[in-house]
N, C-alpha and C positions, 0 to 999 in steps of 0.2 A: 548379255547380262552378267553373266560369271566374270567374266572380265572385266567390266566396269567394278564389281566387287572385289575383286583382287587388288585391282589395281586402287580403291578406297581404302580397303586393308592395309595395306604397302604402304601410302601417304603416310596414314595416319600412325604405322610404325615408324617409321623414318621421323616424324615429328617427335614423338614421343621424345626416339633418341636423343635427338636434338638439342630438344629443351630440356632433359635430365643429366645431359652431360655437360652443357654450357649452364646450370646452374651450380656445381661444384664449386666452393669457395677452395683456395690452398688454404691448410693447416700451419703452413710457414710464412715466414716474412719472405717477400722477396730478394733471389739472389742477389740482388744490387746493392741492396740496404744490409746482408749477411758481414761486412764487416764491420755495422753500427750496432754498440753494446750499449746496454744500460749504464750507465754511471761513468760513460768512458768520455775524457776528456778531448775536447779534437780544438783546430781553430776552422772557423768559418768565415769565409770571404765572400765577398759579392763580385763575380768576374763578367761582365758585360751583361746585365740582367737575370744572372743564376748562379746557382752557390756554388761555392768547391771545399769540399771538407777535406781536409789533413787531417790525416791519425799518423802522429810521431811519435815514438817511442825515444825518453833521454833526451830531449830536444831542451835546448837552453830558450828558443822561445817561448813564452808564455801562452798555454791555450785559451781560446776566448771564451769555448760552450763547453756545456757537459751535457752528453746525451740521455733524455730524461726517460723517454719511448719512444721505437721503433714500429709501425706497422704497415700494413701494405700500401697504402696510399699517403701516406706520411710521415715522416719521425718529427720530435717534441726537441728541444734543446732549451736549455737554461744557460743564460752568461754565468759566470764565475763568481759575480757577487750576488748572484740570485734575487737580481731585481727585475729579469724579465724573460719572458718565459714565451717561445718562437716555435711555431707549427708551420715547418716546410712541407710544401707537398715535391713528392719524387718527381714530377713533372719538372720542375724548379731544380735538380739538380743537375750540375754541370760536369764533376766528378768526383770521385772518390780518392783522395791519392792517399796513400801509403807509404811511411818513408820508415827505412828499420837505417837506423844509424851504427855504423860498426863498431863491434865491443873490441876492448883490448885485452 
């Protein structure tokens, strides 16, 4: 009998655990999305069914979005002439490239 008690004790801590630690949300955005800022201009592409965002710094091309919100399961982007307004989910992203262009 002690035993079957214990060992119902035990479950039922272990669950507890469980569920109190797999309900913690992050406080952060996710690293993935940590080099998309608010207001930061990028170009966006469609590369075989998923995006690939550019952030270039001094780049003589022309960016396409500006990034409106970032948050864990999606960022917001706006085209440039602010006629339309695009909710990617991170699932949909392909990658993030980064290009810093040499200064003279």
């Amino acid at each position: 009998m002690k035993r079957s008690t214990c060992g119902l004790v035990l479950v039922a801590a272990i669950a507890v655990c469980i569920v109190s630690v797999s309900g913690q949300i992050p406080d952060k955005p996710d690293r993935f999305l940590s080099a998309l800022k608010k207001n930061q201009a990028v170009i966006l592409k469609e590369v075989a069914g998923r995006f690939e965002i550019s952030l270039m710094d001094g780049v003589l091309e022309p960016q396409t979005h500006k990034v409106v919100s970032v948050d864990n399961e999606f960022f917001v982007v706006e085209d440039i002439a602010s006629v339309s307004e695009t909710r990617i989910p991170i699932y949909s992203i392909k990658s993030i490239v980064t290009l810093n262009t040499p200064k003279n």
